[in-house]
N, C-alpha and C positions, 0 to 999 in steps of 0.2 A: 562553636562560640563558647569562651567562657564566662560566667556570672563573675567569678573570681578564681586568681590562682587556685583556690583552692576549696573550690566547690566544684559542682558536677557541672560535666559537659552537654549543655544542649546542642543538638544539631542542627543547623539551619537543612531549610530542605535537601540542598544542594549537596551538604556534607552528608544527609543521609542518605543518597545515591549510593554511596560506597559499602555500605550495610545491606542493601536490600537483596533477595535471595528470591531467586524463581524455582519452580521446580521441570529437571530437563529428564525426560527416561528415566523417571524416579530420583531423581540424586536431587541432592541442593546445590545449586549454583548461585553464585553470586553474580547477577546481571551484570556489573561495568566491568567486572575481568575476565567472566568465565570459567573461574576459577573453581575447582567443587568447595564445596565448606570441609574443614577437617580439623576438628576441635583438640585439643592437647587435654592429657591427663593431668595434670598438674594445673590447671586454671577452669575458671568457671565462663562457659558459654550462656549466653541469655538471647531471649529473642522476644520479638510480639509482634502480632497482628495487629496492623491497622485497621479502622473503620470502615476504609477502601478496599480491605483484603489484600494487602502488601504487608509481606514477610520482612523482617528484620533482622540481623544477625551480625553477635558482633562480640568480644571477650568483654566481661565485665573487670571492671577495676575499681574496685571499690572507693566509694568516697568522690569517684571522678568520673566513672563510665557505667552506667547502670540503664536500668529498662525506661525512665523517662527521658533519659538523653537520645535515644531514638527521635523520639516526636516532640521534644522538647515539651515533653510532661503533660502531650495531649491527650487525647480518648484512646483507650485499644479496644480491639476486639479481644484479643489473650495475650498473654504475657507469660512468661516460664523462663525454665534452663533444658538446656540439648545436651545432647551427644550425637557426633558424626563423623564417620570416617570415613574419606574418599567419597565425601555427597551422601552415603549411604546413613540414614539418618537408624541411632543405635538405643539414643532412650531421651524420652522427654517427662517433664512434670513443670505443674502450674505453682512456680515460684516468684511471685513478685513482692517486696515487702514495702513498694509503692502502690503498683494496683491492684493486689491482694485478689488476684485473678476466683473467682468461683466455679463451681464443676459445671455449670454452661456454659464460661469461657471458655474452658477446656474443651466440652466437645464443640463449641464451634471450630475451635484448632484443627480437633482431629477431622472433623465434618472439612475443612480447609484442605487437609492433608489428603483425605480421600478423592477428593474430586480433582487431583493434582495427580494422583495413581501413585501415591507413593503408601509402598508395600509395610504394612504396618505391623506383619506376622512376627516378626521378630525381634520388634521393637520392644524397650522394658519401657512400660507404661507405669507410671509410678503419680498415684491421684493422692496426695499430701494436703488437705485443706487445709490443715492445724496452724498455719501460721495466720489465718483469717480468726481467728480468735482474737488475736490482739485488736481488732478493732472495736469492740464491745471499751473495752480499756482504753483506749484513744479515747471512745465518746463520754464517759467517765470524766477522765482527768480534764477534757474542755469545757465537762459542766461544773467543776471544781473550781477552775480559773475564773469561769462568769460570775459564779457566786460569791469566791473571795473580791474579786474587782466590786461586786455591788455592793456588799458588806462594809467596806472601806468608803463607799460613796458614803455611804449612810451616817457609818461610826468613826469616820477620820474626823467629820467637823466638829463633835461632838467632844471629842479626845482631844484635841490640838485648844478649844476653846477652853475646858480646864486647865490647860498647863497654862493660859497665860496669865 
C-alpha cells in the first residue's frame, strides 16, 4: 500500500508474504517461491526481525522501500542490511536509520540466525552503532520545537497587542 506516490511503501500483511525468508540447510529461502535469496552488488539489501521471529527481506529503494515498509513501521526485533549469494548468507550489520537497531538487536539476529544452523564462520560481521548517535540529536531538536511553540504562546499575544 501506498501513503502517497511518493512516500514509502507499507505492506499490508499479505504483501509482506513475499519478503519473508526461512532458513532451509542453511541458505535463505524465500517461503512463497522457494527461491534462495541472492542479493546484487550494486543495490542495497535490508531485512528485519519481527517480534514473532520472521525474517524479512527485500531491496531497499530509497524514499520508497525501506525497513518499516516490511511491518508497516511496526516493532522489530532487528533490522540491518545483508549480503547473500545463492541463500548463502555473506555479511550483515545492524543498519537501520528508522529503528536505529542497538547491539542487543543484533545479537538477538545472530542468536536468530544460530538456532536456524546458519553457518556464520564466514560471515563478515560488521557491528556499526554510530549511526544511533543521531538520536541524542533528534531528542534535541524536538525539545527546541516545544520550547519555541511555548515561547510564541507566551510572547505572540504580547507582541501582536503592541502593533495594534
Amino acid at each position: 500500500m501506498y501513503l502517497n506516490s511518493h512516500e514509502v511503501v507499507l505492506s499490508s500483511q499479505k504483501e509482506r508474504e513475499a519478503f519473508e525468508v526461512i532458513v532451509e540447510s542453511g541458505k535463505l529461502v524465500y517461503r512463497q517461491t522457494g527461491l534462495v535469496v541472492n542479493t546484487t552488488d550494486d543495490t542495497r539489501w535490508i531485512f528485519v526481525l519481527s517480534t514473532s521471529r520472521s525474517l524479512y527481506v527485500g531491496q531497499k529503494k530509497k524514499g520508497v522501500f525501506q525497513h518499516s515498509s516490511f511491518l508497516a513501521g511496526g516493532a522489530t526485533t532487528a533490522a540491518g542490511r545483508l549480503v547473500s549469494e545463492d541463500g548463502v548468507l555473506q555479511a550483515i550489520w545492524p543498519y537501520s536509520g528508522h529503528y536505529l537497531p542497538t547491539e542487543d538487536n543484533f545479537k538477538e539476529f545472530i542468536s536468530f540466525l544460530e538456532e536456524h544452523n546458519v553457518d556464520l564462520t564466514n560471515v563478515k560481521v560488521i557491528k556499526n552503532f554510530k549511526h544511533n548517535k543521531r538520536f541524542p540529536s533528534c531528542l534535541v531538536m524536538i525539545a527546541l520545537f516545544i520550547c519555541s511553540f511555548i515561547c510564541s504562546l507566551f510572547f505572540l499575544p504580547f507582541v501582536c497587542r503592541d502593533v495594534q
